[in-house]
Residue, then its C-alpha position, 0 to 999 in steps of 0.5 A: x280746255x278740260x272740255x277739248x281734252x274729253x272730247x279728243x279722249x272719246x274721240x280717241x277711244x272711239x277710234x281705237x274700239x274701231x280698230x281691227x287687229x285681226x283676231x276674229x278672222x272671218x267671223x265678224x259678226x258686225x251690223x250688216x251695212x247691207x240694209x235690204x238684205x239685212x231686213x230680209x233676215x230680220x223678218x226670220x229672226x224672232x227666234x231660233x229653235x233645235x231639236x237636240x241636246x247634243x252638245x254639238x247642235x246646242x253649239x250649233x244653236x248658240x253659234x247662229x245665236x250670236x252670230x245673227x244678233x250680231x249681223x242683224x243688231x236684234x237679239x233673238x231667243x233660243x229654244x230647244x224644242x225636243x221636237x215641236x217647232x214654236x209657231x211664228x216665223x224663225x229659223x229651226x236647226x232640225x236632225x232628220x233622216x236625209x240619205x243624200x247628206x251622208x254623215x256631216x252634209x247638211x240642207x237649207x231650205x225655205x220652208x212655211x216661213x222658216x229658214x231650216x237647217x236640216x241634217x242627219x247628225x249635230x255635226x251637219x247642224x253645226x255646219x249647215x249654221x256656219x253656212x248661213x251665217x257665211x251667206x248673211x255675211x257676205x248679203x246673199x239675199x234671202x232668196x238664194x239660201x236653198x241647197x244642200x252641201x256635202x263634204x267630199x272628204x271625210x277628215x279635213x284636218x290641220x297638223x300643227x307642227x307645234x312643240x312642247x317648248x311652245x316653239x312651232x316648226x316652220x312658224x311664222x306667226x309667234x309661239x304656239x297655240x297650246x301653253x302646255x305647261x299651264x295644261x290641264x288646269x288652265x283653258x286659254x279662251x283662244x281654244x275656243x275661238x280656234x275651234x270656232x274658226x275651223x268648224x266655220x270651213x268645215x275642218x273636223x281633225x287636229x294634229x295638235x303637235x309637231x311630225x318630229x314628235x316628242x315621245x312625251x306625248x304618250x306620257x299619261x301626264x301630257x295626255x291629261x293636257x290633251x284631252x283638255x284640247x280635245x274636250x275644248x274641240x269636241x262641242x265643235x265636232x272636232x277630233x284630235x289626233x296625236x303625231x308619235x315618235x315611233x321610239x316612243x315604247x323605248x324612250x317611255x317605256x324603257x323596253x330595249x327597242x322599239x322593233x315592231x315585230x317585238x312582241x313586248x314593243x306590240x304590247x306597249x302600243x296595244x296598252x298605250x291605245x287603251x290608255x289613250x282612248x280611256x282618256x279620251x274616247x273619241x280620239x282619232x287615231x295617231x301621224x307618223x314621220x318615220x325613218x325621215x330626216x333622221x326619225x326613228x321608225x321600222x327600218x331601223x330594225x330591218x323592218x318595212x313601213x307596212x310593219x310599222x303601220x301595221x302595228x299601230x293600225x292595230x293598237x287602234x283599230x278596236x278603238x275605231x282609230x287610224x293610222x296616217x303614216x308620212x310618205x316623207x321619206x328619201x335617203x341621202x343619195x347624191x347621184x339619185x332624184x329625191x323626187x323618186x323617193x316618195x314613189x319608191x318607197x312606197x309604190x311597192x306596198x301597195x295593197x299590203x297596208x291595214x285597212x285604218x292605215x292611210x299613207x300621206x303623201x306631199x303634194x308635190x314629190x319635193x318638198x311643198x315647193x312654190x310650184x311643184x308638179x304632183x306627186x306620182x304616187x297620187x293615182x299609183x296606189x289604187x289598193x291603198x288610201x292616200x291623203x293630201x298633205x298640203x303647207x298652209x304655213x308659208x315655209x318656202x312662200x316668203x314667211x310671214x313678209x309675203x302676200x301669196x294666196x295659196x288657193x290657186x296652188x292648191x287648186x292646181x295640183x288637185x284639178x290635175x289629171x293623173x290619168x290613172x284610170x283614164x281622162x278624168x282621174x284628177x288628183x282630187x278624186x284620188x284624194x276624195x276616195x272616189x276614183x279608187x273607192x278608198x274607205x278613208x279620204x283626207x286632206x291635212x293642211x300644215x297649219x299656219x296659226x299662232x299667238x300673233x294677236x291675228x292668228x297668222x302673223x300676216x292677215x292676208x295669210x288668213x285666207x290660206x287658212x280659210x281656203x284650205x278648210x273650204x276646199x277640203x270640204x268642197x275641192x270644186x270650188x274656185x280660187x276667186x269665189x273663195x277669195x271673194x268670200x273671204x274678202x267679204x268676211x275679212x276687209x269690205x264689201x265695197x265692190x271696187x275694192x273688193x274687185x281689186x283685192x282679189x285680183x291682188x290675191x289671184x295672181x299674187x303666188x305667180x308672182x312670188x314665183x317669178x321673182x323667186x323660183x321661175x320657169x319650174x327652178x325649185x329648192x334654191x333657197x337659204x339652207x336651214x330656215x328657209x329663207x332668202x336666196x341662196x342658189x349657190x349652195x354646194x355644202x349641206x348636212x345632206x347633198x339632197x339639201x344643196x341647191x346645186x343638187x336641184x337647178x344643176x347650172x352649168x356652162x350649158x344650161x339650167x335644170x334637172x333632166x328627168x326624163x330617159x336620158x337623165x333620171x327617168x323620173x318621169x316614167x313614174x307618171x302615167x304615159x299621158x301625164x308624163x307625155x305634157x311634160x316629156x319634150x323640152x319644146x313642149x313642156x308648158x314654161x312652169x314646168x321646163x326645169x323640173x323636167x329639162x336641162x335647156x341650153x342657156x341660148x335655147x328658144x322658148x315658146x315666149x321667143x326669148x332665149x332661156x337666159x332672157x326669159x328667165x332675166x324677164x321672169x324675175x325682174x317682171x316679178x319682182x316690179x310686179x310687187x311693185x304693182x300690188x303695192x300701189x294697188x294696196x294703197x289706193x284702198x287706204x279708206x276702204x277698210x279698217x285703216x290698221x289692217x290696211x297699214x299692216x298689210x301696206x308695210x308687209x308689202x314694202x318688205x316683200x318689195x325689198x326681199x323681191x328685189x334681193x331675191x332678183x339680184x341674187x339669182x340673175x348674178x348668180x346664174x349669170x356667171x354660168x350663162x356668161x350673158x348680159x342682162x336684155x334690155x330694157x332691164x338694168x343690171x342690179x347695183x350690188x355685187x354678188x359678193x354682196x348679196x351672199x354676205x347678206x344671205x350669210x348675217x340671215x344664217x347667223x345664229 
């Protein structure tokens, strides 16, 4: 009997060992089951050398170090070389001139029975390492290794929107990452594999805490903790930057105000920039939400944005440093589009900014939507560098319950033409610096980490994480190659699961936005988290936090008119890209009621009545939920059974808040349109008094 019982106990602790929770994201570097490719790297495996003692590359080093003999289950000898490579075959992490490469760029190449990674600096080592660990993971034979990558942005960054508390605003995936008051003295291991994790995609900037910064992050006491961050990161070619509340010199350094044409509050940032970068030299520079839902900034004084900026541009520019300023900015303005606030605002300093000041624009006028269409400013400001901020965290996409890739929503505002300087004028080449010849380019992700033992609360939220940063690097990429990649990192490589995976994944945000926000609807969801359905919301802090304020629902029709005879929002784009969207029997479908109030009885391009169709959207979305689920299920086996299980029961809650989402909005919208559900769809059980009070117990404190 004690013999049986052994044996279950090791058999047992053999299951557990196998079990995956996550946390080593993409990189696991397990034996590769692909034992033909897995032979052709071995042949290259008898050691690695490196011709540099700069921490970077020695990362570099030990990063393929680890990562091969894990993959390859053979351990291999590391050897700095200084310059001479040792005979035999191996692999060689070589600095030298390539103009090509630019800065971080880096080349793989066969050369004399070597794998060579070659490029001009430690960093273009360090992802040129990253790379090739990437192609042995997913079996790229060795043959297809050959080519050079360069980024096409130059600071690819994340913002963590953490606080000091340890909470994280707009997440979802447990307590922040830093445990500030352990800092300095104590270093979580989980830094590290941070850094890790954001070097493999080639992110090189972090925003370590919230936008709606406290000001004790220029205290010397909190600077001290994060340089601790910062030199965790900085072996992974990763700078930090730091969001400031712009009363800082007033909160912190007791000066009267915080004017910034005062001299006094000039000179308190001139000395906290020398501070700053005493203690830590390579720091980047600082973020800046101003006069933004109720942050202090410039035009409490009477001041403009390009004052605020300006002085801090200062501060920091003997240092090298930058200064990233939020074109998130609207008023309170109940007859007013807020969808023109961001242009307004900013449209006219054009040109008048410091050369290391980069404004940082949404990419969509509202507020990181489920579809939003780009910016205006993007393309407006030829004289000034713009950079893209997206939401990785999934704030208004269902939280931590919901399956949505947000590669294809990404992709989709960037492949966008702008038309600013002809066919051509994409989004992306804006944000790259190429179209306007900007000095500065950046793409910010809002970060979705946390310390859930997966990072990212659910595990398919990893992939946003992984495809910011890839497309950051390389924002011609597509949505499908990065899913596979991931796949092939993350899950399995068994070719019919991977296929219906990435299907899932493809098309699982087109859904999340036909059971939630249809037809170009946005802003209709419960008021201060976020949460759920609540387009009936007439009363907020602010009218521009109403429902009511965005679908404007009524006898007639549905939609916000904002073309020449309502808000002339459209008149901000340039004529051709305005004109895609100008006429309501023209405008594709995903875009009709951010541009158009529709009668309820108008004929679509689809042949249905809006109130059918828009009925059609949310119940097809919802059922297509459904789908994913059975689809989900019948992978049970083809990956680790504690992954597959999470995702299974995330799923089953998407399913429940899909359907609660359906009722809701076709209830609601019904007592405008006064028709009947079409067939073949049955009405919803639950009344809407129902479903509002519902809504109301997620709005309890």
């Amino acid at each position: 009997m004690r013999h049986k019982i052994c044996l279950f106990l090791l058999l047992l602790a053999s299951i557990v060992a196998k079990a995956d929770d996550g946390y080593r994201l993409w990189l696991k570097y397990d034996l590769l089951k692909n034992t033909t490719v897995r032979a052709q790297y071995l042949s290259y495996a008898q050691y690695i050398a490196y011709n540099s003692s700069d921490p970077v590359a020695q990362t570099a080093a030990r990063e393929l170090q680890a990562g091969l003999q894990g993959l390859l289950g053979k351990s291999i000898r590391l050897q700095n070389t200084a310059s001479t490579a040792p005979g035999g075959i191996g692999l060689i992490l070589n600095t030298t001139p390539i103009a090509s490469l630019g800065t971080e760029g880096y080349n793989l190449a066969l050369q004399n029975g070597r794998i060579n990674i070659s490029a001009n600096t430690p960093s273009g080592l360090l992802y040129g390492a990253f790379d090739l660990l990437r192609k042995v993971q997913t079996s790229t034979p060795v043959s297809k290794i050959p080519g050079s990558s360069s980024p096409r942005v130059q600071l690819r960054m994340l913002n963590h929107w953490d606080n000091t508390n340890g909470t994280i605003e707009r997440g979802y995936a447990g307590a922040s990452l830093w445990k500030w008051y352990e800092l300095p003295e104590n270093i979580d291991p989980r830094y590290r594999d941070y850094a890790r994790a954001n070097a493999s995609i080639g992110i090189n900037a972090v925003v370590v805490n919230n936008v709606n910064a406290s000001a004790r992050f220029m205290s010397r006491e909190y600077l001290l903790k994060v340089k601790a961050l910062a030199d965790v990161f900085k072996p992974y070619g990763i700078k930090v930057f730091l969001s400031v509340n712009f009363a800082a010199p007033r909160i912190l350094g007791k000066l009267k105000n915080s004017d910034p044409l005062e001299p006094a509050v000039r000179q308190w940032w001139v000395e906290k920039a020398r501070e700053i970068y005493g203690i830590i030299p390579d720091f980047g520079g600082f973020l800046v939400k101003a006069n933004s839902e109720g942050e202090p900034g410039p035009q409490d004084f009477g001041r403009t944005h390009v004052d605020g900026a300006n002085m801090l541009a200062e501060a920091v520019a003997p240092f090298k440093g930058i200064v990233i300023w939020r074109a998130f900015v609207y008023k309170a303005d109940p007859k007013g589009d807020r969808f023109k606030a961001a242009y307004e605002e900013f449209k006219p300093f054009d040109g008048n900014f410091l050369p290391n000041v980069v404004v940082q624009v949404k990419n969509g006028p509202i507020d990181f939507q489920p579809r939003e269409p780009f910016s205006p400013l993007f393309g407006a400001m030829p004289k000034t560098p713009l950079a893209m901020e997206f939401q990785i965290t999934q704030e208004y996409l269902g939280f931590s319950t919901n399956l949505v890739y947000l590669a294809p929503l990404f992709k989709e505002c960037l492949d966008t033409d702008t038309y600013a300087k002809g066919p051509g004028s994409s989004v992306a080449k804006v944000i790259d610096g190429s179209l306007h010849q900007y000095p500065i380019s950046i793409m910010a992700g809002v970060a979705n980490t946390g310390s859930d033992r997966n990072w990212c609360g659910h595990l398919m939220s990893q992939a946003n994480w992984y495809a910011f940063g890839r497309l950051a690097w390389d924002h011609q990429l597509s949505s499908a190659s990065i899913a596979e990649e991931w796949i092939k990192m993350s899950l399995t490589q068994d070719a019919a699961a991977l296929s219906t995976i990435r299907n899932i994944m493809e098309r699982s945000r087109e859904v999340y936005v036909d059971f939630t926000t249809p037809l170009g609807l946005h802003h209709i969801m419960g008021q201060g988290i976020h949460f759920g359905p609540e387009p009936w919301l007439e009363r907020s802090a602010r009218p521009d936090w109403t429902s009511i304020y965005y679908h404007r629902a009524d006898s007639i029709g549905l939609g916000f008119d904002r073309g020449v005879n309502g808000s002339n929002a459209l008149s901000l784009y340039h004529p051709d890209a305005a004109k895609a969207w100008s006429q309501v029997d023209n405008c594709p479908l995903p875009y009709l009621l951010w541009y158009h109030h529709v009668p309820w009885g108008k004929k679509l391009s689809t042949g249905r009545s809006l109130w059918d169709e828009l009925c059609t959207r949310y119940y097809t979305g919802a059922e297509a939920v459904a789908t994913m689920q059975k689809e989900w299920a019948a992978l049970k086996g083809k990956m680790d059974a504690e992954i597959h299980a999470d995702v299974a029961g995330r799923l089953a809650a998407q399913y429940r808040e899909a359907l609660w989402w359906r009722d809701a909005c076709v209830l609601y919208f019904q007592t405008y349109s006064k028709m009947p559900i079409p067939a073949p769809f049955t009405p919803p059980s639950r009344t809407l008094d129902e479903i509002k009070l519902l809504v109301q117990i997620y709005q309890y404190r």
